[in-house]
PDB file of N, CA, C and O in Angstrom:
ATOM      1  N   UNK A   1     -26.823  98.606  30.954  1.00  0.00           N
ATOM      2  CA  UNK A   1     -25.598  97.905  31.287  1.00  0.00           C
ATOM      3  C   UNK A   1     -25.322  96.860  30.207  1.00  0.00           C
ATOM      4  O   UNK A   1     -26.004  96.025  29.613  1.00  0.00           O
ATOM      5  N   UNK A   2     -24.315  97.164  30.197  1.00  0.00           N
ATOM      6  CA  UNK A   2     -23.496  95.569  29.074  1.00  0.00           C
ATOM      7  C   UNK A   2     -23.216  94.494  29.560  1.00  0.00           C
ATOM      8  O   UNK A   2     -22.608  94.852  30.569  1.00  0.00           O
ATOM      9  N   UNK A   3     -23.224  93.114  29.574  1.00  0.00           N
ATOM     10  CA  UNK A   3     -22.195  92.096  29.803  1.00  0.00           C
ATOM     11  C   UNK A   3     -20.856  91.880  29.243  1.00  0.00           C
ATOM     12  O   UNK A   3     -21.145  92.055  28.059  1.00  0.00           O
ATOM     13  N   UNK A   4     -19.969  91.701  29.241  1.00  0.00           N
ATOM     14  CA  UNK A   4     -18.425  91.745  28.879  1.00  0.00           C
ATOM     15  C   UNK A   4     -17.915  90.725  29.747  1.00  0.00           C
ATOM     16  O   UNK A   4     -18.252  90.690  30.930  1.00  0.00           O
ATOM     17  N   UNK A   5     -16.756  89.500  29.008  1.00  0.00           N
ATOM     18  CA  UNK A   5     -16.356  88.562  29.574  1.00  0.00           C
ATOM     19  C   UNK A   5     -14.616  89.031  29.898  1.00  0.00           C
ATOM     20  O   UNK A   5     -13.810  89.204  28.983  1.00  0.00           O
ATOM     21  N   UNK A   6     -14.252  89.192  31.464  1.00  0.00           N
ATOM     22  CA  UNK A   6     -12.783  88.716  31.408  1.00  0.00           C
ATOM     23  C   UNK A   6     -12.067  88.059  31.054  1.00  0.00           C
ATOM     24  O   UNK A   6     -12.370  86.881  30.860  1.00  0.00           O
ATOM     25  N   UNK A   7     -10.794  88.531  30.811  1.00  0.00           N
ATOM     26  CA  UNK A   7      -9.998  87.114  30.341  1.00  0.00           C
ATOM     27  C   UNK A   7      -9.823  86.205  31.265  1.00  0.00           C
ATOM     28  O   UNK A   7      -9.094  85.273  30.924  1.00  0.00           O
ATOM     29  N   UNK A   8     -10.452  86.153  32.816  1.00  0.00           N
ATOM     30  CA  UNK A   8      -9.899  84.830  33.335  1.00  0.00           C
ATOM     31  C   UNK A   8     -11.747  84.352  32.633  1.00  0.00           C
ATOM     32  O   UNK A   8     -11.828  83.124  32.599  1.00  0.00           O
ATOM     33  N   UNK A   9     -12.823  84.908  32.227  1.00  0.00           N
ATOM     34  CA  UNK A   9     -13.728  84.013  31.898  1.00  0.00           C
ATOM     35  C   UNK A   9     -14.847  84.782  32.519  1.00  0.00           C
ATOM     36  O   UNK A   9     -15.872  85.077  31.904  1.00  0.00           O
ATOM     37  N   UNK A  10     -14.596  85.109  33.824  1.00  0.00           N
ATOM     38  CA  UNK A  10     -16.064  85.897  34.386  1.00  0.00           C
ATOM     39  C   UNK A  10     -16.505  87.128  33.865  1.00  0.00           C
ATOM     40  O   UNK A  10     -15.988  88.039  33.220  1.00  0.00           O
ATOM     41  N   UNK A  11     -17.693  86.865  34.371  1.00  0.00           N
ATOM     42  CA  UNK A  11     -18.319  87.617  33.268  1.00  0.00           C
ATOM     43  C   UNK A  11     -18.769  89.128  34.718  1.00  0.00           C
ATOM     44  O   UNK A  11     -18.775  89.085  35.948  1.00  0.00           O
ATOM     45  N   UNK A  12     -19.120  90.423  33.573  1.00  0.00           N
ATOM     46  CA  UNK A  12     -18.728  91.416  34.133  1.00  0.00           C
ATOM     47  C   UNK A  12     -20.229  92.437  33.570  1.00  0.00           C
ATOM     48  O   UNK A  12     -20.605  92.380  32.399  1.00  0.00           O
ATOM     49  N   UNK A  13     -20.809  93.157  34.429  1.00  0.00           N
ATOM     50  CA  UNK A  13     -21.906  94.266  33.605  1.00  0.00           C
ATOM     51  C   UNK A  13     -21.221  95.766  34.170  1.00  0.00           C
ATOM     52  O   UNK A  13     -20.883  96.049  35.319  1.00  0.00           O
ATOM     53  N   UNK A  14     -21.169  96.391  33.241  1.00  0.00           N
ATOM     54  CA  UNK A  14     -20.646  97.534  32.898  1.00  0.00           C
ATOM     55  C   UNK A  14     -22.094  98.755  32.515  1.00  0.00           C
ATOM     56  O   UNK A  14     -23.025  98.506  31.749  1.00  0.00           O
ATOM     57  N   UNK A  15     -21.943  99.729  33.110  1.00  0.00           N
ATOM     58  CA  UNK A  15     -22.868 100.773  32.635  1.00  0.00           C
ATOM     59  C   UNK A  15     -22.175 101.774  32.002  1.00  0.00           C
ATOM     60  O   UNK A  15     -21.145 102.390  32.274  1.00  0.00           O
ATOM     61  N   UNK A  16     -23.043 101.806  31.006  1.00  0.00           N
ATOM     62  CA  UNK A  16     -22.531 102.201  29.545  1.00  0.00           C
ATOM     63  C   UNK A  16     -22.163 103.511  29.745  1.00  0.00           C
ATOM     64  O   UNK A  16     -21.116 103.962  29.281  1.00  0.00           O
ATOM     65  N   UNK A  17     -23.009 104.221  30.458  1.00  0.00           N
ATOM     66  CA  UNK A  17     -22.806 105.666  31.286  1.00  0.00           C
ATOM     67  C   UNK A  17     -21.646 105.846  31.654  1.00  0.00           C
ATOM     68  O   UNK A  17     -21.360 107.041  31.721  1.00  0.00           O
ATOM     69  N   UNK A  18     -20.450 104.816  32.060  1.00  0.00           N
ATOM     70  CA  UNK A  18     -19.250 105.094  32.513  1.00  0.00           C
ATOM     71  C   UNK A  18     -18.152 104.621  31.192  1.00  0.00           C
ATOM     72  O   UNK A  18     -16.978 104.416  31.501  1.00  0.00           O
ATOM     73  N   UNK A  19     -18.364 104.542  30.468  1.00  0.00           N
ATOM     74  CA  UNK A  19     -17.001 104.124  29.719  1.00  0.00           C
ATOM     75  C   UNK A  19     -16.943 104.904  29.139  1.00  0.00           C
ATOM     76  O   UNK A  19     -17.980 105.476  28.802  1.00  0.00           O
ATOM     77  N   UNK A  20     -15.328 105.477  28.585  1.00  0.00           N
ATOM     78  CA  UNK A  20     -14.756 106.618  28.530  1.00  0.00           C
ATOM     79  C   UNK A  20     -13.926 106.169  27.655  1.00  0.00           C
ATOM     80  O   UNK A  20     -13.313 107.116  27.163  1.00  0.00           O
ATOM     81  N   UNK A  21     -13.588 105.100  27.191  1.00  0.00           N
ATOM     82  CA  UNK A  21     -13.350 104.855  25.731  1.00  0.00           C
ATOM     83  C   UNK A  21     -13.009 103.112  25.852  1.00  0.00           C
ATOM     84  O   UNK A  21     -13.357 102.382  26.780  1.00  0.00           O
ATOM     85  N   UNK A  22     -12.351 102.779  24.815  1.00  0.00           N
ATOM     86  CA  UNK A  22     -12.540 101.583  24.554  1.00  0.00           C
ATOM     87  C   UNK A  22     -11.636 101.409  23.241  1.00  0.00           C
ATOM     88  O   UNK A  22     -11.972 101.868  22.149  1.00  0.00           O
ATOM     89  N   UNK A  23     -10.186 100.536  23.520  1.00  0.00           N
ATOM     90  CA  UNK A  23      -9.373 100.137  22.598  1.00  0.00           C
ATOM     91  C   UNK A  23      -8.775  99.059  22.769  1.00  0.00           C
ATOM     92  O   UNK A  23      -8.429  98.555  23.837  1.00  0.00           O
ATOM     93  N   UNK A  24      -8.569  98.485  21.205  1.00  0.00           N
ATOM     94  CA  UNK A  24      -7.303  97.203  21.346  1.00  0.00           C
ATOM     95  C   UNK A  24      -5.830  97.546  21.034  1.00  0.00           C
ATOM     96  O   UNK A  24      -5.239  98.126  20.124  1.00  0.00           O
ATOM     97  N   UNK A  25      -5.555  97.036  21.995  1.00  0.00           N
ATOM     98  CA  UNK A  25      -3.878  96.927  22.109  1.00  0.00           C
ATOM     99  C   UNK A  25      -3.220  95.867  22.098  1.00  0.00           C
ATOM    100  O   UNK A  25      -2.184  96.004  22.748  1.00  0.00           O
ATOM    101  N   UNK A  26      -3.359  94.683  21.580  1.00  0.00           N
ATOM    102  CA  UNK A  26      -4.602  94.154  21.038  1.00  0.00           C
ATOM    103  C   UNK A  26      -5.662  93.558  21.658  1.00  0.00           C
ATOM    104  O   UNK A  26      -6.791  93.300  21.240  1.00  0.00           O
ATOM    105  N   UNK A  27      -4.988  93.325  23.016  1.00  0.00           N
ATOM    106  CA  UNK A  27      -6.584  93.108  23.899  1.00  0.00           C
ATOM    107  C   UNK A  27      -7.302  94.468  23.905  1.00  0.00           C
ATOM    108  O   UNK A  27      -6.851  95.590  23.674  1.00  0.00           O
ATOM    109  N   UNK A  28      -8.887  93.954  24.321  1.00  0.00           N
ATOM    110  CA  UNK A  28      -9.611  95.355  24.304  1.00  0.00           C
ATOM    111  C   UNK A  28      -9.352  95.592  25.440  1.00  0.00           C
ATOM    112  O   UNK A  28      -9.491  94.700  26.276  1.00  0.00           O
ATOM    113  N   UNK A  29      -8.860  96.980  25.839  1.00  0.00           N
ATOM    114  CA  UNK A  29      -9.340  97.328  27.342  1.00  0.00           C
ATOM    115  C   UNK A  29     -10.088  98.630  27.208  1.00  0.00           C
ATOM    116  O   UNK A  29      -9.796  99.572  26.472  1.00  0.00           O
ATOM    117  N   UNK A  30     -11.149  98.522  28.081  1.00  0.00           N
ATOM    118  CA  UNK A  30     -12.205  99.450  28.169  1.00  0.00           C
ATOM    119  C   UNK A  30     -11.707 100.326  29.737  1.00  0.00           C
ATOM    120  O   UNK A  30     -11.297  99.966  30.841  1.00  0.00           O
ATOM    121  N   UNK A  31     -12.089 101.911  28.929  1.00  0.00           N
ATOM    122  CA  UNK A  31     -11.168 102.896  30.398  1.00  0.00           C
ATOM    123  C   UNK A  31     -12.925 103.535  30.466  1.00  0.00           C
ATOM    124  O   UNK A  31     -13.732 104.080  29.714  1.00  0.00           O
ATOM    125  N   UNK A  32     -12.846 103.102  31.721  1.00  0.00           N
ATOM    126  CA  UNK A  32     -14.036 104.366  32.617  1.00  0.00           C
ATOM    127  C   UNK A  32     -13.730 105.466  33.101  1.00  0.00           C
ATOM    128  O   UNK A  32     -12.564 105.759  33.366  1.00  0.00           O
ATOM    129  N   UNK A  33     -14.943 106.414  33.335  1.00  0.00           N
ATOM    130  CA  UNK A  33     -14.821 107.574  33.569  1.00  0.00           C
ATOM    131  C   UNK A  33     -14.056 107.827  35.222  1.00  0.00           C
ATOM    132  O   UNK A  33     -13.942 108.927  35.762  1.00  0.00           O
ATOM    133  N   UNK A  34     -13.747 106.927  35.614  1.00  0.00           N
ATOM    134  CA  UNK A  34     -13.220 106.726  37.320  1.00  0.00           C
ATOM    135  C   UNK A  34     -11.747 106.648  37.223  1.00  0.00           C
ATOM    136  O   UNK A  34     -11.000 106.966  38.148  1.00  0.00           O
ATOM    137  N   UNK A  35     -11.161 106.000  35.498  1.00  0.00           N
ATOM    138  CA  UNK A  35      -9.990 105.665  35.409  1.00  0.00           C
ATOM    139  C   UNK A  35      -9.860 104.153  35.781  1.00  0.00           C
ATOM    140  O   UNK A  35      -8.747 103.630  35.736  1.00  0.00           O
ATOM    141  N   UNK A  36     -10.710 103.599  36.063  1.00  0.00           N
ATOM    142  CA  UNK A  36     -10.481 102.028  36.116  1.00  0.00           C
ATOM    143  C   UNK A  36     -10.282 101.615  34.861  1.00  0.00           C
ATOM    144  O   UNK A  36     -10.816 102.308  33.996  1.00  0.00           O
ATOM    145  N   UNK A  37      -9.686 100.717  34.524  1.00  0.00           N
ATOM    146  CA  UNK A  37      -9.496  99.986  33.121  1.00  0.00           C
ATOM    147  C   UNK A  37      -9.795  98.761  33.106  1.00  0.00           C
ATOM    148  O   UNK A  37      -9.270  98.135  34.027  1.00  0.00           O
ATOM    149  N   UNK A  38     -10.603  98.012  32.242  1.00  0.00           N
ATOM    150  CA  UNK A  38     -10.827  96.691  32.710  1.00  0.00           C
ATOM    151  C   UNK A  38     -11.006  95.998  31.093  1.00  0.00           C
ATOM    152  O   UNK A  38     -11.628  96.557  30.189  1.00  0.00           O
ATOM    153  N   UNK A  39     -10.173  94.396  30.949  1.00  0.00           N
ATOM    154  CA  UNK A  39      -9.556  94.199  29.855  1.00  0.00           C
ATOM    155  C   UNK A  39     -10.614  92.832  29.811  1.00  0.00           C
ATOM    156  O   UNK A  39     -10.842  91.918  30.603  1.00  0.00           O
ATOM    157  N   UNK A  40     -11.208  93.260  28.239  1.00  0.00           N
ATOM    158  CA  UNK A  40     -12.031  92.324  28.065  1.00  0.00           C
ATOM    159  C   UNK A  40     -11.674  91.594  27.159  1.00  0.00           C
ATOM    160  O   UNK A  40     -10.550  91.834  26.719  1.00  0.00           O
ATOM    161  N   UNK A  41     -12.744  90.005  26.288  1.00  0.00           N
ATOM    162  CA  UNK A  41     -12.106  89.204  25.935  1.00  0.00           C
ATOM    163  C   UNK A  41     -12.896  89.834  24.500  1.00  0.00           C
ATOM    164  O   UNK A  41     -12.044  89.889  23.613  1.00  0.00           O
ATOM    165  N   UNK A  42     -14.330  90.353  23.967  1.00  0.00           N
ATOM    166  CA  UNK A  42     -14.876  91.278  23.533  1.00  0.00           C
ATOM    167  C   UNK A  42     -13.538  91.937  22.603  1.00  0.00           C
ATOM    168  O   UNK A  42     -12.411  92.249  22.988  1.00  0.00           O
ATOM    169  N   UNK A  43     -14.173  92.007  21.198  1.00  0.00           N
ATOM    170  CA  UNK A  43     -13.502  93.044  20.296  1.00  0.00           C
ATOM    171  C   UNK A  43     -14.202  94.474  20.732  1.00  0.00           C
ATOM    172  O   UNK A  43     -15.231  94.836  21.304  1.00  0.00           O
ATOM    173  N   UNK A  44     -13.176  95.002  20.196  1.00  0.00           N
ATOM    174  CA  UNK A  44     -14.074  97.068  20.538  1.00  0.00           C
ATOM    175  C   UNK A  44     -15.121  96.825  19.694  1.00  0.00           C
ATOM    176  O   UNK A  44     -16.266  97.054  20.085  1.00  0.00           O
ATOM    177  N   UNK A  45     -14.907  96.390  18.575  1.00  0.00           N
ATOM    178  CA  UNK A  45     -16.728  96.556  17.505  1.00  0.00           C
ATOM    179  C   UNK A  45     -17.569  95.814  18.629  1.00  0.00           C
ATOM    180  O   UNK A  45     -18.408  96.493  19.220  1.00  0.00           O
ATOM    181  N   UNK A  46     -17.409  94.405  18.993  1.00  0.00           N
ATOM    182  CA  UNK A  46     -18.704  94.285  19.887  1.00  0.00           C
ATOM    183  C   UNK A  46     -18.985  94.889  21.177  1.00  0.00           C
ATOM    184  O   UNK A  46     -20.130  95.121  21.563  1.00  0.00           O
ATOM    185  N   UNK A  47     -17.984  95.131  21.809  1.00  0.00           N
ATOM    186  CA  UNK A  47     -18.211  96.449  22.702  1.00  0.00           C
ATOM    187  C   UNK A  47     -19.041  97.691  22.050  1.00  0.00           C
ATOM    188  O   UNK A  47     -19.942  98.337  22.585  1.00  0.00           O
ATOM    189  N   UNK A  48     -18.658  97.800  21.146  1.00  0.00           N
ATOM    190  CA  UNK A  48     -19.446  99.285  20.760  1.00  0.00           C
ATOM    191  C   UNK A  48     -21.261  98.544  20.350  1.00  0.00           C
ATOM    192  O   UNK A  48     -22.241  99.256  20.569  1.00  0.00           O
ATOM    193  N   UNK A  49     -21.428  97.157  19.792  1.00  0.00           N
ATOM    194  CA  UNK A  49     -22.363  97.012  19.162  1.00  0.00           C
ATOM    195  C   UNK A  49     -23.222  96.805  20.206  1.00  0.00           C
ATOM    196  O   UNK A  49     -24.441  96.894  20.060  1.00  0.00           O
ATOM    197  N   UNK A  50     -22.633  96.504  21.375  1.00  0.00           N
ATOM    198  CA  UNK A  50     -23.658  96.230  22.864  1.00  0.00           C
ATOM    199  C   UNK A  50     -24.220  97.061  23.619  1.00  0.00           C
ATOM    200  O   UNK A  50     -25.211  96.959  24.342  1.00  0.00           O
ATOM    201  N   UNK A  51     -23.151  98.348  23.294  1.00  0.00           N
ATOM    202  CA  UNK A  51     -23.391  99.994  24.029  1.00  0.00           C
ATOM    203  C   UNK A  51     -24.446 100.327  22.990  1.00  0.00           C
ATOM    204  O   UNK A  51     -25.480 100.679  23.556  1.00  0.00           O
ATOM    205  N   UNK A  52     -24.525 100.337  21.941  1.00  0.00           N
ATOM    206  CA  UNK A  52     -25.252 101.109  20.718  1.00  0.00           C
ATOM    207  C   UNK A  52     -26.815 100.247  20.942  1.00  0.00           C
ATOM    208  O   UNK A  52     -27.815 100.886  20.616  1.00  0.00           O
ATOM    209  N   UNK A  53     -27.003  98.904  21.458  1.00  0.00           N
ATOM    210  CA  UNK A  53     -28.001  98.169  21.533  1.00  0.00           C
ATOM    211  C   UNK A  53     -28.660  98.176  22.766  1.00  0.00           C
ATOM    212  O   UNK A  53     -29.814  97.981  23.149  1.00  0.00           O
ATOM    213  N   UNK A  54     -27.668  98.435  23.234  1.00  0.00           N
ATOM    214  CA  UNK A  54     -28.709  98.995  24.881  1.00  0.00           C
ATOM    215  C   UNK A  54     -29.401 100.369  24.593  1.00  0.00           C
ATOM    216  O   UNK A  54     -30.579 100.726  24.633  1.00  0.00           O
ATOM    217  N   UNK A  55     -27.989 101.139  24.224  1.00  0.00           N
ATOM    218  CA  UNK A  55     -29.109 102.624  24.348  1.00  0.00           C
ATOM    219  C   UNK A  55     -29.788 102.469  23.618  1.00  0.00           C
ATOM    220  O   UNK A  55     -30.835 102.880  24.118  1.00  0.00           O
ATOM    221  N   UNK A  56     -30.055 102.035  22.399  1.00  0.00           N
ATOM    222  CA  UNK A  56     -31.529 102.009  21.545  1.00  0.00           C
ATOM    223  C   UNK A  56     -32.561 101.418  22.259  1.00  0.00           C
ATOM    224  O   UNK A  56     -33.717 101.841  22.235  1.00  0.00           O
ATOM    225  N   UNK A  57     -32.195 100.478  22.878  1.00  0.00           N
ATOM    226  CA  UNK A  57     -33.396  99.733  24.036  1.00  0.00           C
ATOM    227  C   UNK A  57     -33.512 100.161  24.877  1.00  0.00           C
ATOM    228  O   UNK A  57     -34.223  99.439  25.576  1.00  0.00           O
ATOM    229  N   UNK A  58     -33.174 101.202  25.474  1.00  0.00           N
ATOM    230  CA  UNK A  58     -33.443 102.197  27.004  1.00  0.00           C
ATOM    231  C   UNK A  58     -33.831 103.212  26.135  1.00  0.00           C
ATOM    232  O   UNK A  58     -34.732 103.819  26.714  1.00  0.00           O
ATOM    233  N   UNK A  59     -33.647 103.649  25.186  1.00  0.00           N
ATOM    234  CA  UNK A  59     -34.422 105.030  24.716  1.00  0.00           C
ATOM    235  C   UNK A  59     -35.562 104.715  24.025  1.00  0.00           C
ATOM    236  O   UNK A  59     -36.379 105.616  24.215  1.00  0.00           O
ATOM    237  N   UNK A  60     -36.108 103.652  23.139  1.00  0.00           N
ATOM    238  CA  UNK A  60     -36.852 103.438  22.920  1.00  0.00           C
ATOM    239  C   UNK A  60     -38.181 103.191  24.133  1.00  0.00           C
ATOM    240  O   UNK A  60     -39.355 103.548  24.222  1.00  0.00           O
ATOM    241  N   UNK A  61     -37.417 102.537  24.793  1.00  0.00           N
ATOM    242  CA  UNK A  61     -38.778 102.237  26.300  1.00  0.00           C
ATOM    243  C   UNK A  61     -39.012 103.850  26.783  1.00  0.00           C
ATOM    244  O   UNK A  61     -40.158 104.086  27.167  1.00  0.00           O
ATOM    245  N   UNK A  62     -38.244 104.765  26.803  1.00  0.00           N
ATOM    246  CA  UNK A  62     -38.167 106.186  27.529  1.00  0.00           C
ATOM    247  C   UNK A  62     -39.725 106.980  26.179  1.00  0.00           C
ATOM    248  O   UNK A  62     -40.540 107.860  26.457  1.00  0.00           O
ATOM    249  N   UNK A  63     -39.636 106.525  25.386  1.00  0.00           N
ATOM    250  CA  UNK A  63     -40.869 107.263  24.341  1.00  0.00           C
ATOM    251  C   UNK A  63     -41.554 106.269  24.616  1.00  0.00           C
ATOM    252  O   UNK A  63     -41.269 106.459  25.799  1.00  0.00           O
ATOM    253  N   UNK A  64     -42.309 105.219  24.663  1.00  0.00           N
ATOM    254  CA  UNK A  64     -43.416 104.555  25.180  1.00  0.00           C
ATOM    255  C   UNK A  64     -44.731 105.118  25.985  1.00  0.00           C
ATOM    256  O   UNK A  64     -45.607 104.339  26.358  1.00  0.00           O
TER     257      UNK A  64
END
């Protein structure tokens, strides 16, 4: 799971397993696989750099 901040400020964990893409318009809003959309304060690069840093840290523990 990621953390990601709303724009009113709260903060939000997201499993990476569900997002289904992720763009700025120019806010980022991130679309899940459910079709929920939820608009973060997060650029897409750090969205992507948080998804890319988890799964290296959940797959790495999975070969242990």
């Amino acid at each position: 799971m990621i953390e990601i901040t709303k724009l009113n400020g709260s903060k939000m964990l997201i499993n990476t397993s569900l997002i289904e893409t992720v763009e700025e318009t120019p806010d980022t809003v991130i679309t899940l696989t459910s079709g929920k959309k939820i608009i973060a304060k997060e650029s897409r690069q750090d969205v992507k750099n948080l998804v890319k840093l988890t799964r290296k840290e959940y797959f790495s523990r999975q070969q242990e």
